[in-house]
N, C-alpha and C positions, 0 to 999 in steps of 0.2 A: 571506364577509366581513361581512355583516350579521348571523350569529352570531356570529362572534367581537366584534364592537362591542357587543354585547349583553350578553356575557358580561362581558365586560372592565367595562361600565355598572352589572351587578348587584355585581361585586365589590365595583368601588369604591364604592359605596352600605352595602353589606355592613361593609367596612372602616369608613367615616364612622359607621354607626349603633352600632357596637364602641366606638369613640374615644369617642364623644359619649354610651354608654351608660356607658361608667369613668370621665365626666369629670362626668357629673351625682351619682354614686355618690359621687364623691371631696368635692363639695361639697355632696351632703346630708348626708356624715359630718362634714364641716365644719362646717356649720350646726348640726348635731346636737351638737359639742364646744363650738360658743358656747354656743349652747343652754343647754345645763347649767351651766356657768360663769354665764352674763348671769341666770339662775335664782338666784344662788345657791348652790347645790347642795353648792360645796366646804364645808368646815369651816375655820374661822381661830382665831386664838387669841384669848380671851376679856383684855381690858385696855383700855385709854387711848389711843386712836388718831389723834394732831395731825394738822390736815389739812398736807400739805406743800406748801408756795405757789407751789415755780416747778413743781409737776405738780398743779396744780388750778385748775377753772375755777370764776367764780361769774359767770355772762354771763344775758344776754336776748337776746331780738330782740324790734321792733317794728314792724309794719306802716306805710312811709312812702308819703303819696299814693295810701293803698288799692292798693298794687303791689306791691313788696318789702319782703322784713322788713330793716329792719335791725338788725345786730350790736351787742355793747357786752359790756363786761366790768367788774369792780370789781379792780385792783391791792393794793389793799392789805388785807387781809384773817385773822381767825384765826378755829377753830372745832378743835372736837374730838369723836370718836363714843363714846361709853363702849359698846362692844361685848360681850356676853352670847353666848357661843359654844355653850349650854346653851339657853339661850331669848334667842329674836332681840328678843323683844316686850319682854324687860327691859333691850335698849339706849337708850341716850337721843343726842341728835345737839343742838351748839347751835354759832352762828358771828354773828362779827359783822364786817360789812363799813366800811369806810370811805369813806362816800358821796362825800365831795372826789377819790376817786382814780378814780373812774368815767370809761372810755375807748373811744371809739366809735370810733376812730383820727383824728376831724377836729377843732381844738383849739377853733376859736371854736361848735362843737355843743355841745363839753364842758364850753363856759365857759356855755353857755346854762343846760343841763342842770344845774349848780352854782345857777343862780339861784333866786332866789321862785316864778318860770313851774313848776318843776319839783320839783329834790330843797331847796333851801335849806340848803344845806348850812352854812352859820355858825351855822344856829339849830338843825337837826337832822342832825349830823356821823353820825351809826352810824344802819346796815341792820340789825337781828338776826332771829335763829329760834332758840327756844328748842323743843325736842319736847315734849309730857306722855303722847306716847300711840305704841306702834308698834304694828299687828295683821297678822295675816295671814288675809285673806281670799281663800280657795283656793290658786291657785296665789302667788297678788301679795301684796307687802307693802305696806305702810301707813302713814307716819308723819303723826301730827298735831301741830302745835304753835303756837305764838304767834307772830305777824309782825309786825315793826314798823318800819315807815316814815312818815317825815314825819312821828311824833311819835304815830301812829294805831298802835293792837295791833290784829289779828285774829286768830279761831283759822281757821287751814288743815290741810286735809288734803290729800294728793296720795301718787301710788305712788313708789316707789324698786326700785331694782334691785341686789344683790350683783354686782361683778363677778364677784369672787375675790378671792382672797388670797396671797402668795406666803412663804413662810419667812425668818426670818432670814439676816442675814447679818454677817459680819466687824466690815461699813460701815453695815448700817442695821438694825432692828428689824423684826417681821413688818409688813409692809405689807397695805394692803385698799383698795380699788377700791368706789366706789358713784358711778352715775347717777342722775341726777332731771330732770322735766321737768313743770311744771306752767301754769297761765295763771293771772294776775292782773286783776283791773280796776285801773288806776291810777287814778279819780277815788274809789274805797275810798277811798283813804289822802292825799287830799287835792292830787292832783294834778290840776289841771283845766285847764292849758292848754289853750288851740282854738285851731286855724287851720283855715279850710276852705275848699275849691274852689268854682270857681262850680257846679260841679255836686252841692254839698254832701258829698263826700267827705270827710273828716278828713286836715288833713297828718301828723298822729301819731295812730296808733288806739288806742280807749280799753284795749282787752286788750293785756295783753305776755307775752309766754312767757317762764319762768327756765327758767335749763341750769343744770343741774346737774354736774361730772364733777370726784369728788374722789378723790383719792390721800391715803389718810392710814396715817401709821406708829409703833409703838410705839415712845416715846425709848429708845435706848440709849446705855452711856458712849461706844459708840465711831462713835455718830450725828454726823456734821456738822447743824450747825445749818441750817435752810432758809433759803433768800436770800432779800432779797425779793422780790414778786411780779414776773412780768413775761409777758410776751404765752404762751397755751399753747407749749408743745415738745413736739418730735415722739417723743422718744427715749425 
C-alpha cells in the first residue's frame, strides 16, 4: 500500500514538473516575442505619423504625502513622429499639450493645478517637445529635445521604445506604437509650490515621472479623423 502511495506521489509530481515545464517555455517564448517587438526590431514604413488622441496617453504620476504616486493626464493634445525607416536617428518627434485640459480625475485638484501654485495656465496655456537629436546607444534608443513648461525650455534626454508597427488598412494608414518614460524636476520649470508635514515630508514631491504611450498613424483619404481626447481605451 505504501508503494503504491508512493508511486502514485512521484507521478503526480512527474505530471506537475511536465505542466509547469511547457507553461514556463510557453511564456519565455512570450516574453521573447515581446521582447523583439518592445525592441523595435520590426521595420515600419518611413512617413508622417499623427499621434491618434483617443489611443494615446501623455500622463504623469506624482509622489503624494511621500506614499503613492499619483496619476494625471493632459486631454487635449497634437504631436507628430517624422519616422526614417532607413535610419531611426533621422526621425524627429514634437507635441504640444494643452495645459488647461490637465486631468487627475478630482476637479477642485485640476482647478488647483490650472492656478499660479502650479501650471498657470492663462499666462502659459502649451506643454511642448520639440526633438534635435535621436541616437542609438546599444541596444536603446535615444531622443533628445527641447521642453517647455511654464514658459522655461530645457534640453532633455531620456530612452524610448519602438513597439511596432502594424500595416495598412481599408480604414486607417500604417500605424506605430512608441513608449517613454522619464522623471522631471518640477521646480526646473518654475513650479515651486510646497506643502509639508510636520515630519517634513512634501505633499507634492519635487520629481514627477512622464508616461509616455503613443499610437500614431499615417493620414489616409480613407482615415476617419481622431476624436478628441479622452481617458486611455482598452481596445
Amino acid at each position: 500500500m505504501k508503494r503504491k502511495a508512493v508511486f502514485f506521489a512521484v507521478a503526480v509530481l512527474s505530471l506537475f514538473a511536465i505542466a509547469q515545464s511547457g507553461t514556463t517555455a510557453r511564456n519565455s517564448s512570450i516574453a521573447e516575442r515581446f521582447s523583439a517587438v518592445a525592441g523595435g526590431t520590426q521595420q515600419g514604413e518611413t512617413g508622417v505619423y499623427n499621434f491618434d488622441r483617443a489611443h494615446t496617453f501623455i500622463g504623469f504620476k506624482v509622489k503624494h504625502n511621500g506614499l503613492i504616486e499619483v496619476p494625471g493626464f493632459f486631454r487635449d493634445f497634437t504631436g507628430k513622429i517624422n519616422y526614417d525607416a532607413s535610419d531611426v536617428t533621422k526621425s524627429s518627434v514634437e507635441f504640444t499639450a494643452k495645459a488647461t485640459s490637465i486631468d487627475t480625475g478630482v476637479a477642485r485638484r485640476d482647478d488647483h493645478l490650472r492656478n499660479k501654485d502650479f501650471f498657470e495656465v492663462e499666462t502659459y496655456p502649451e506643454i511642448t517637445f520639440k526633438s534635435t537629436k535621436v541616437e542609438k546607444k546599444g541596444k536603446n534608443l535615444m531622443i533628445t529635445g527641447d521642453f517647455t513648461m511654464k514658459g522655461v525650455t530645457k534640453s532633455i534626454t531620456f530612452p524610448f521604445q519602438i513597439a511596432g508597427f502594424n500595416p495598412a488598412t481599408e480604414r486607417s494608414g500604417t500605424r506605430m506604437g512608441v513608449t517613454a518614460e522619464t522623471m522631471l524636476n518640477r521646480r526646473d520649470y518654475g513650479i515651486n509650490y510646497e506643502s509639508k508635514l510636520p515630519n517634513g515630508v512634501l505633499g507634492v514631491d519635487d520629481n514627477v515621472k512622464v508616461v509616455l504611450a503613443i499610437e500614431a498613424v499615417i493620414p489616409t483619404a480613407q482615415a476617419p479623423a481622431s476624436g478628441p481626447a479622452s481617458a486611455p481605451k482598452s481596445e
